[in-house]
C-alpha positions in Angstrom: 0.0 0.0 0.0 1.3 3.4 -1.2 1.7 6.0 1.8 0.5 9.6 1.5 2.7 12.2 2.5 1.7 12.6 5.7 2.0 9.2 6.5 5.4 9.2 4.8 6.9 11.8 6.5 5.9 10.8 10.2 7.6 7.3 9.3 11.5 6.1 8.8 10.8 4.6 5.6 11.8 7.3 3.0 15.2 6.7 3.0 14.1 3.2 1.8 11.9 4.7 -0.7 14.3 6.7 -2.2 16.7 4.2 -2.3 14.2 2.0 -4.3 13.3 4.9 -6.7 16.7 5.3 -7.2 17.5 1.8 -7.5 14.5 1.5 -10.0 14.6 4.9 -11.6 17.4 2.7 -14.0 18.6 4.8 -17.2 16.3 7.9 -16.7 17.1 9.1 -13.9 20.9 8.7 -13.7 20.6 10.4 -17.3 18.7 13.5 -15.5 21.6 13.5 -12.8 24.5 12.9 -15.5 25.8 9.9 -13.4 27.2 6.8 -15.6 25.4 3.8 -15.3 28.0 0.8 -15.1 28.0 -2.2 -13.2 31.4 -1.1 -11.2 30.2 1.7 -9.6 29.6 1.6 -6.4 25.8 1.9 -5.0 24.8 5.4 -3.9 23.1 5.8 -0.4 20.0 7.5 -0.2 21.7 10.3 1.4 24.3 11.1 -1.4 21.1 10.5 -3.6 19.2 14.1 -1.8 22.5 15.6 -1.9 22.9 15.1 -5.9 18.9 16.4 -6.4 20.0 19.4 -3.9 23.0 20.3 -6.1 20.9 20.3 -8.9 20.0 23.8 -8.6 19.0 24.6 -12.1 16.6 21.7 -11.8 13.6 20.9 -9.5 12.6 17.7 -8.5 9.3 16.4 -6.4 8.7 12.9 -5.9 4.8 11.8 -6.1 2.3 9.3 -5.5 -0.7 8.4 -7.7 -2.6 10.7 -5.6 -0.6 13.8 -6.5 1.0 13.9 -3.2 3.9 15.2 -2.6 6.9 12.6 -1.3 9.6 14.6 -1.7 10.8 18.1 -3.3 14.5 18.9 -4.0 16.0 22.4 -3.3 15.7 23.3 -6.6 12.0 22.7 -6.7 11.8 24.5 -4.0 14.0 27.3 -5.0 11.7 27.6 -8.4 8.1 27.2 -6.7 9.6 30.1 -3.9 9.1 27.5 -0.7 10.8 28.4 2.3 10.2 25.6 4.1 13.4 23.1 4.2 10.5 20.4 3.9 7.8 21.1 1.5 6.0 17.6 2.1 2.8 18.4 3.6 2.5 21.6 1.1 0.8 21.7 -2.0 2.9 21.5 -4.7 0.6 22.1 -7.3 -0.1 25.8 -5.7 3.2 26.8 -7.8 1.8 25.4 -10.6 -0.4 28.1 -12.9 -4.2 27.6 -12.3 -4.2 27.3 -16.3 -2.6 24.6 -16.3 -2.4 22.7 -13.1 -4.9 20.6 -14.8 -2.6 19.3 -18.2 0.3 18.2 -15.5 -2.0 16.4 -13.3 -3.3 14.7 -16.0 -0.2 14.5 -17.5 1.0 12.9 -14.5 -2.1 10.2 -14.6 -1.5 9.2 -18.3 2.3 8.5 -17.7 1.1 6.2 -14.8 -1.5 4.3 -16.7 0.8 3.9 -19.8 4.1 3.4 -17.9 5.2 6.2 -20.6 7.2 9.4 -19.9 5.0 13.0 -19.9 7.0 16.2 -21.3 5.3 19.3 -21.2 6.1 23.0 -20.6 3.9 25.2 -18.1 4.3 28.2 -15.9 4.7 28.4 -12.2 3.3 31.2 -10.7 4.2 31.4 -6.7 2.4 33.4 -4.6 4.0 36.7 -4.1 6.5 35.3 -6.9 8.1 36.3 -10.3 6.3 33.9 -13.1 8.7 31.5 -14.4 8.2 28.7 -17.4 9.6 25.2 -16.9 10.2 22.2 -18.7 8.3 19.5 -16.8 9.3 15.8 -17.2 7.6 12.6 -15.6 9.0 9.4 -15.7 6.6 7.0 -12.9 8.9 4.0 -11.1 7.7 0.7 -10.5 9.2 -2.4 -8.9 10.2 -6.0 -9.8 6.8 -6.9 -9.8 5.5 -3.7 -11.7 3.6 -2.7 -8.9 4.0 1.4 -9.2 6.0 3.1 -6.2 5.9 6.7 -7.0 6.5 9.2 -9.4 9.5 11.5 -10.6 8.8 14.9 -12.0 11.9 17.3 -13.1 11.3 20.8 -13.6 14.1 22.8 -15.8 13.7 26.5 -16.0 13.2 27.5 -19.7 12.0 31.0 -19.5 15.4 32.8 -20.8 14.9 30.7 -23.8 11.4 31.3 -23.9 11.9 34.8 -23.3 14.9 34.5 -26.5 12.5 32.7 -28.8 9.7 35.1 -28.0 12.0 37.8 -28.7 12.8 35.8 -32.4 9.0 35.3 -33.5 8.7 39.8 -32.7 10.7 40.1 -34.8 10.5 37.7 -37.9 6.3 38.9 -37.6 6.2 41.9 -36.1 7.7 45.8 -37.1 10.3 46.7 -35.0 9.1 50.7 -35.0 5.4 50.2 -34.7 4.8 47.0 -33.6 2.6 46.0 -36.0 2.3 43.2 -38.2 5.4 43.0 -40.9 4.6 41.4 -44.2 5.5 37.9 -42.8 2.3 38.3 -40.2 0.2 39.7 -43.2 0.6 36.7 -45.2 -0.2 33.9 -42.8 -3.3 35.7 -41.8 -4.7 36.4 -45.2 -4.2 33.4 -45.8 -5.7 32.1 -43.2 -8.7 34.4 -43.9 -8.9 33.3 -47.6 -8.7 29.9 -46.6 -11.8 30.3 -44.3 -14.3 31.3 -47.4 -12.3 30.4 -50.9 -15.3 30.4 -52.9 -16.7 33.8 -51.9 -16.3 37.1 -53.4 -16.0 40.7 -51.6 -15.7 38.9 -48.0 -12.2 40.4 -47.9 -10.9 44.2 -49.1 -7.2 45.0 -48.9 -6.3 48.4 -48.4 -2.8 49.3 -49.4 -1.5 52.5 -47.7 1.4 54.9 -49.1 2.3 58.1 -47.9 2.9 61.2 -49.8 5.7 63.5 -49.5 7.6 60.8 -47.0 10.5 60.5 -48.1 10.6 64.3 -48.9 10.3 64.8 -45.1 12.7 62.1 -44.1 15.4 63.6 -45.9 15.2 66.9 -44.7 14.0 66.9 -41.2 15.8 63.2 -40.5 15.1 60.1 -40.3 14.8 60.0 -36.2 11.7 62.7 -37.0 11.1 60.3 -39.9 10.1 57.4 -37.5 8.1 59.1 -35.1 6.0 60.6 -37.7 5.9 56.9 -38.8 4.5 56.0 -35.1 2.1 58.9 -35.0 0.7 57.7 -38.5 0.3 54.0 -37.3 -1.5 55.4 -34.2 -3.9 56.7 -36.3 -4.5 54.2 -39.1 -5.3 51.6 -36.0 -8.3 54.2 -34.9 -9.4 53.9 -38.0 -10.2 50.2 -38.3 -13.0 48.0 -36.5 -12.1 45.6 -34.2 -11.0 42.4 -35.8 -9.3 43.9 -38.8 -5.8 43.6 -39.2 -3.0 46.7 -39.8 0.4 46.0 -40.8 3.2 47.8 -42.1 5.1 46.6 -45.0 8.4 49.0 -44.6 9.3 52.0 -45.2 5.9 54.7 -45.0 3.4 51.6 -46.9 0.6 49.8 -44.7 -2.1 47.7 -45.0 -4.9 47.2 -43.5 -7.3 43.7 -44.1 -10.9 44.6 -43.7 -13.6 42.3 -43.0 -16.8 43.5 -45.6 -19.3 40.5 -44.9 -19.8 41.3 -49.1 -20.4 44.9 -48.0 -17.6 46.9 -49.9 -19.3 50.2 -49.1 -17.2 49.4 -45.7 -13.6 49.6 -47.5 -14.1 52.6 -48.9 -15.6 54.5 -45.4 -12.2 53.0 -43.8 -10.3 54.4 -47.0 -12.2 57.8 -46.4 -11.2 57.9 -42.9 -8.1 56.8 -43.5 -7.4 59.8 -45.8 -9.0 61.9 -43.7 -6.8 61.2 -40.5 -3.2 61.0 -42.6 -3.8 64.2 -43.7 -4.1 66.4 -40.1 -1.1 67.8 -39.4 1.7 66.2 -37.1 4.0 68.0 -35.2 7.1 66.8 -33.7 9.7 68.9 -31.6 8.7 71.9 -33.0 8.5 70.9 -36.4 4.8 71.0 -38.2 4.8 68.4 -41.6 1.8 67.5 -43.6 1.5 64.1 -45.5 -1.3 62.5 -47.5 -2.1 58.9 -48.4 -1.9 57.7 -52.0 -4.7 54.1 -51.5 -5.5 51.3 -53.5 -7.8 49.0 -53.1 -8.5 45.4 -53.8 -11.3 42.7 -52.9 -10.7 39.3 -52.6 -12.0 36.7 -55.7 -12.8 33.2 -55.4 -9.4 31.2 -56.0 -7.2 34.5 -55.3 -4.1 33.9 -53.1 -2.7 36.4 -50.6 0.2 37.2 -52.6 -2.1 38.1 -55.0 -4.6 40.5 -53.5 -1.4 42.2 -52.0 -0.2 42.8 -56.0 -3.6 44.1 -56.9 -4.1 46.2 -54.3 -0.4 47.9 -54.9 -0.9 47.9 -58.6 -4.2 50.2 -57.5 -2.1 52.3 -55.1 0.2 53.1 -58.0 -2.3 54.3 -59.9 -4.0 56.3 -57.3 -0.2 57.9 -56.8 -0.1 58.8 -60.7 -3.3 60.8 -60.5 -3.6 63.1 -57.0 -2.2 62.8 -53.9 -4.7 61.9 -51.3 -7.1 59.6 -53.6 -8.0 56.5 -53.4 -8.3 53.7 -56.9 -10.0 50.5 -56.7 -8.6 47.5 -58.4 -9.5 46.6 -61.7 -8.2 44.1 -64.3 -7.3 47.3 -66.8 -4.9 47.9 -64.2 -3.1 44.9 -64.4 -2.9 45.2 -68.1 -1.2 48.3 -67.9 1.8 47.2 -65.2 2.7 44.4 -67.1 3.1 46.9 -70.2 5.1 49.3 -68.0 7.0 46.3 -66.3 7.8 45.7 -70.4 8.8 48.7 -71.2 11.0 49.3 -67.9 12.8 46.2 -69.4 13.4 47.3 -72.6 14.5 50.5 -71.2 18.4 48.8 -69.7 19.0 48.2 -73.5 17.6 51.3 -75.4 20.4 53.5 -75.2 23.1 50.9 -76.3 21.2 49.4 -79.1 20.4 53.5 -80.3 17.1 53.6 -79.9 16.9 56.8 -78.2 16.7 59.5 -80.9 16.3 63.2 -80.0 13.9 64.9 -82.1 13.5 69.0 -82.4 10.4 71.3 -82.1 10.6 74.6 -83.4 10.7 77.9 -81.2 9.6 81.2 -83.3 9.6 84.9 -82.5 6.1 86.1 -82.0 6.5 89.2 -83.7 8.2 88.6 -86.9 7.7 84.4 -86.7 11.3 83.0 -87.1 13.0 80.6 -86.1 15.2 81.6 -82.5 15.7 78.5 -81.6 14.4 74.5 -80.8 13.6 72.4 -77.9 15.2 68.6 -78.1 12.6 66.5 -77.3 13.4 62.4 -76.2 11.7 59.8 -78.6 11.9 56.2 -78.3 11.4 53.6 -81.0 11.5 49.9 -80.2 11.3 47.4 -82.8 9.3 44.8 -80.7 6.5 47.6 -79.2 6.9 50.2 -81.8 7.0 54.0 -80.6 6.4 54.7 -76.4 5.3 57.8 -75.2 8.1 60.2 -73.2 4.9 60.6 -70.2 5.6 56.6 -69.6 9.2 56.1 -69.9 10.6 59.3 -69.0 9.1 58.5 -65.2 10.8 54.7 -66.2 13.8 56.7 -66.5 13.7 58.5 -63.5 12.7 55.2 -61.2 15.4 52.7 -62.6 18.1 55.4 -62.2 18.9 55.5 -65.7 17.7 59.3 -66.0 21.6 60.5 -65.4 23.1 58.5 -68.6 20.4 59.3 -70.5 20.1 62.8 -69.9 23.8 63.5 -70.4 23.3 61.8 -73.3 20.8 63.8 -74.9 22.9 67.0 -73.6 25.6 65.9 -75.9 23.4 64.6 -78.7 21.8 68.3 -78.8 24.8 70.6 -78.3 26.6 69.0 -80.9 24.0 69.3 -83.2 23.6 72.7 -82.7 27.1 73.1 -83.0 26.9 71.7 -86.2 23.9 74.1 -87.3 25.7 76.9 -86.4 28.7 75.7 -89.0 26.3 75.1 -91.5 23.9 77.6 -91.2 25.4 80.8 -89.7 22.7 82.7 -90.6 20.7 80.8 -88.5 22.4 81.2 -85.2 19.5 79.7 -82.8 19.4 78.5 -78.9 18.6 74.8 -78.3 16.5 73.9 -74.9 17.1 71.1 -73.1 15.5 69.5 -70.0 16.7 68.6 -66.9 15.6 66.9 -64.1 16.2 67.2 -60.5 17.9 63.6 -60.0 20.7 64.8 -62.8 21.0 68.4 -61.0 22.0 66.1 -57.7 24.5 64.5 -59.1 27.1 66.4 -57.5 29.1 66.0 -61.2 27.1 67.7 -63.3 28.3 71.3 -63.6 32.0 69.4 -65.0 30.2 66.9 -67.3 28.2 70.3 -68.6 31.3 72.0 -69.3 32.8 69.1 -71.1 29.9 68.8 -73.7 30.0 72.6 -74.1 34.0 71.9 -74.5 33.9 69.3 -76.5 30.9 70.3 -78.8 32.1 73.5 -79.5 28.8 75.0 -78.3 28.6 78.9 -77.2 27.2 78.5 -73.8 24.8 81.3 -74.3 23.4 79.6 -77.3 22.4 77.0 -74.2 19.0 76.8 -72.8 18.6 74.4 -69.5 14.8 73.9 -68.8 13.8 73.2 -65.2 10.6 72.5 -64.0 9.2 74.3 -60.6 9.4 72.1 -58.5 13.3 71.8 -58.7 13.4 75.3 -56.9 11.7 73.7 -53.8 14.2 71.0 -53.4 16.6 72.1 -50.8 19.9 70.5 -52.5 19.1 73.2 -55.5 17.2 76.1 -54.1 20.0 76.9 -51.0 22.9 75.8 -53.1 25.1 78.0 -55.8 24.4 75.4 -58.3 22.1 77.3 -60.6 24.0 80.7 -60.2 27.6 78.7 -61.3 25.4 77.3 -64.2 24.0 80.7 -64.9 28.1 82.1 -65.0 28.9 79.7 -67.8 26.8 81.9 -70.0 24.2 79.0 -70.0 20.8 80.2 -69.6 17.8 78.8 -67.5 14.3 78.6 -68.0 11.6 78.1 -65.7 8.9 75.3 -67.6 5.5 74.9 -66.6 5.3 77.9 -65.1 1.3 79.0 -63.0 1.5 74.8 -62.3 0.7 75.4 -58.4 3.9 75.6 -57.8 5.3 78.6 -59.1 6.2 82.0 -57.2 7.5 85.3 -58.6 9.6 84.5 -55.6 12.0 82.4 -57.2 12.9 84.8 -60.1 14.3 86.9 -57.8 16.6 84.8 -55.9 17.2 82.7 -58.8 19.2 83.4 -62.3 16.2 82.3 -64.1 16.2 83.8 -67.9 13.1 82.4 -69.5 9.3 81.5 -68.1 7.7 79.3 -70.2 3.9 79.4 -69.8 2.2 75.8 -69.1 0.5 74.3 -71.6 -2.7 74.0 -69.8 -3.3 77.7 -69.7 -3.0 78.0 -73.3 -4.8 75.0 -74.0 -7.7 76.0 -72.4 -7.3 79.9 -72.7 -10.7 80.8 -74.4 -12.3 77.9 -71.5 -12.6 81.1 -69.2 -11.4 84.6 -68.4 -9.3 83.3 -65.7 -7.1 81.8 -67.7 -6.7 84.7 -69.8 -6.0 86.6 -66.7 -3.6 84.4 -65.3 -1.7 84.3 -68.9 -1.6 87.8 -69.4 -0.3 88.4 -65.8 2.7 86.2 -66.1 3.7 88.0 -69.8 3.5 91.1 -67.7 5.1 90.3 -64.6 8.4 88.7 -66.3 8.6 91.2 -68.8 8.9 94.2 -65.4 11.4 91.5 -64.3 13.4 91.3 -67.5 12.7 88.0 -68.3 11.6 86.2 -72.0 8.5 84.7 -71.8 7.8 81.6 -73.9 4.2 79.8 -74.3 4.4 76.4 -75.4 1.4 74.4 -76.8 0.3 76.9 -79.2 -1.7 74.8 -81.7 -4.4 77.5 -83.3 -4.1 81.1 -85.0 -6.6 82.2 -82.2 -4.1 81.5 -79.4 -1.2 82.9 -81.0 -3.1 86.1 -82.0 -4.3 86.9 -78.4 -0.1 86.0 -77.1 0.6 88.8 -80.1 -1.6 90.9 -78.8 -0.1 90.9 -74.9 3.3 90.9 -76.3 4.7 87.3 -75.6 8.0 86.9 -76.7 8.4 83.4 -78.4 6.0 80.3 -78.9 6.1 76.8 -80.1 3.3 74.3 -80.3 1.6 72.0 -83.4 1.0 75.4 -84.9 3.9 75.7 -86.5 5.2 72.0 -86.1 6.1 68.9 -83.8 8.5 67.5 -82.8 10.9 66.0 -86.0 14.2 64.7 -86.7 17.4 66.7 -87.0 17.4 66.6 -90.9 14.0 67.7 -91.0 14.5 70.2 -88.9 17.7 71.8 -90.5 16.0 71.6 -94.3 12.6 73.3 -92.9 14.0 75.5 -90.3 17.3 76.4 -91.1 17.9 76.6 -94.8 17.9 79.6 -97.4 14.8 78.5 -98.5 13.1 78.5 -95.0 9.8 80.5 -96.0 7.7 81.6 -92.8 4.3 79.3 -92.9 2.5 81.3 -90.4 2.0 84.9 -89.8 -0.1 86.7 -87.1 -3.2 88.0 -88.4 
């Protein structure tokens, strides 16, 4: 008969018993203690036995019966469960255990019994008044000659610094490191999880992709320390927007996501989009500093047989397309929009080879004096002709360009291509003595060689710098690398002149004229195009003409495609224009033998 441990403890058997659960504990249990089990060493008194489970601080060990009893506890169980008691007999052991799950050891305990097997499991001990630690528990019952069970051995090996390492692992292969939030890991397994859970219904699901506008703008002034906590304040405010149960991850950089839950109800992605929007675009201000950003969204709904992966693409291919148009919009998927990235992932392919197998060619539109409508001078205009797609717009690969950092060779390129052909004009036709414009972008004008590679084509073309027009858009004189620096003025001392295009765009200010060496303002398009639409425009035109001329600059309209437009530029005294009135864009040789030659004959005159 098996004696509680009451009973045990009042008597002078345990010595005994411990001698026979060492005796029968065989392989397991001189494992546990790291003691070698051979036939010539000599037998261990029960004493020594305590003494080695004593030692054993980094491991606890209780001795039970089949009633859960406690027999026996080592020091180390009783260093780990916080007894103070030298004999923790008549305590309850399973008080250190966690009430969650005091239940699976017990049991645990029962099944090893039953099926003379060995029970490993891993729980949490929770003392009273103590520090929570997680243990490795192991149970290995003993039984005698006659397989009649005499107690039970439990070890218990503190784990939770591995726990705690492993824990510390899974943050942060699934979760952001800044934010907390799901990483793109995390996403995955729980969309597809989600897809999983309905694959053959439509609209369940709506994936919101989230980019911000004017990030990186921020991060590279202000810093990227301010960068990151304008991240956090963003993620704050994308979780407020969300319902409980949907998910918010972020992806890297300043793009989220956010999985909404629509019950075939998609009226409820685009309330979450709209107050999405709504909150990304208050201001945030960090140490002092006050920065605006907007979100550019796309959105996607899940399909029947569409993978995780896959609403991810389609809801970024519909952010893209939401960036191209306005900041702070939002675009919903749709399968035109696929069509068009894989032509543009085409093209951006193409694109690596285009220069070296010369299929750039630079092409030249005509600018005419207003007044007496000759020829001053030409703008060199990028074309591209690829024998497998045929001819591609400048509006899609010029961006291409700029994206796949290939904007710099190909720019100088054209620089060159243009100055020595005007060089050449000049030569031929001295009569002729014209400017050539050529745009630049802000990407080349960072490129901290670019004032000696522009003196090396002027060099080595021959080219009189003032016969050198460098077209700029607006926006370049916002960026801080060429608004503060004395790029533009060391340009401007080569004799090179610089013109301001696009011009009344929403960016442009008077402002700049004055701090910067600007030379010509070329009207936008869009005011010309739609001049007659309404008086504003008029207005607006007339103004700029006006407001260079007082500050001594040219002013150039561009677009001018009808005898009506050009008349009303004569009549408010603009200076030069170019447009499909009196040509496009054409090849050098063209140009040269309609332009250039002694039998040039004007084709348009100003009524």
């Amino acid at each position: 008969m098996v004696l509680n441990s009451l009973e045990f403890a009042r008597t002078k058997t345990r010595p005994n018993l411990i001698r026979s659960i060492w005796s029968k504990s065989g392989t397991a249990l001189r494992s546990l203690l790291n003691i070698a089990n051979n036939r010539q060493q000599r037998e261990i008194s029960a004493a020594t036995f305590e003494r080695i489970l004593d030692n054993l601080d980094c491991t606890g060990v209780v001795v039970i019966d089949q009633n859960h009893n406690c027999i026996y506890t080592s020091r180390g169980w009783r260093k780990l469960a916080a007894v103070d008691c030298a004999d923790a007999c008549d305590s309850d052991w399973l008080e250190a255990i966690h009430v969650n799950d005091r239940s699976r050891v017990t049991t645990g305990f029962d099944n090893a019994i039953q099926q003379h097997t060995v029970f490993h499991a891993e729980c949490r001990l929770q003392p009273a008044g103590g520090q929570q630690r997680w243990v490795s528990c192991r149970t290995q019952p003993i039984f005698n000659d006659n397989n009649k069970f005499i107690a039970c051995l439990g070890s218990f090996t503190d784990i939770t610094e591995s726990r705690q390492a492993s824990a510390s692992l899974l943050r942060l292969s699934f979760y952001d490191t800044l934010t907390r939030l799901p990483n793109r890991s995390l996403l995955m397994h729980r969309l597809h999880e989600l897809l999983n859970e309905s694959p053959k219904q439509d609209n369940h699901l709506a994936l919101i992709f989230i980019d911000l506008d004017g990030f990186k703008l921020i991060n590279d002034t202000l810093g990227h320390e301010l960068g990151d906590r304008l991240i956090l304040e963003i993620s704050y405010r994308l979780a407020d927007c969300l319902a409980p149960g949907d998910t918010l991850a972020r992806l890297g950089s300043d793009e989220f996501t956010a999985v909404i839950h629509c019950a075939d109800n998609p009226a409820l992605a685009e309330k979450a989009a709209r107050r999405i929007m709504a909150a990304v675009k208050e201001p945030v201000t960090i140490n002092d500093e006050t920065v605006y950003v907007t979100a550019s969204i796309g959105i996607a709904f899940s399909k029947k047989g569409i993978s995780a992966d896959g609403l991810i693409r389609q809801a970024d291919i519909a952010m893209y397309d939401a960036k191209k148009t306005t900041s702070n919009t939002a675009q919903y998927y749709n399968r035109r929009l696929t069509a068009d990235n894989r032509a543009r992932l085409t093209v951006s392919s193409l694109l690596h080879s285009a220069l070296s197998q010369n299929e750039f060619k630079v092409h030249y539109q005509p600018q005419l004096d207003i007044q007496s409508n000759t020829i001053v001078g030409s703008e060199a205009l990028l074309r591209w002709h690829n024998p497998e797609v045929g001819t591609i717009s400048p509006s899609v690969f010029i961006p291409l360009l700029e994206e796949r950092g290939l904007i710099n060779q190909v720019g100088e390129w054209v620089l060159s291509q243009s100055c020595q052909m005007q060089s050449k004009w000049h030569c031929e036709y001295p009569q002729h003595l014209t400017t050539i414009s050529v745009n630049v972008s802000s990407i080349q004008l960072h490129d901290r060689t670019f004032l000696r590679k522009l003196k090396d084509i002027l060099e080595s073309s021959g080219l009189q710098p003032e016969c050198l027009v460098l077209e700029l858009t607006e926006s370049i004189l916002l960026d801080d690398y060429v608004g503060d620096s004395r790029l533009l003025h060391e340009i401007s001392a080569l004799g090179v002149k610089l013109a301001l295009d696009d011009f009344g765009t929403g960016y442009g200010s008077f402002s700049y004229l004055k701090k910067h060496p600007i030379d010509h303002i070329k009207i936008d398009r869009s005011f010309i195009d739609n001049l007659f639409a309404c008086d504003k425009n008029k207005a607006i035109t007339t103004s700029i003409i006006d407001l260079s001329h007082k500050l001594g600059k040219t002013v150039v309209a561009e677009g001018v495609d009808s005898h009506e437009e050009l008349n009303f530029l004569t009549m408010h005294k603009c200076d030069i224009y170019q447009g499909f009135l009196s040509s496009r864009a054409i090849p050098a040789a063209d140009f040269a033998r309609k332009y250039l030659t002694s039998q040039h004959v004007r084709e348009y005159t100003a009524a």
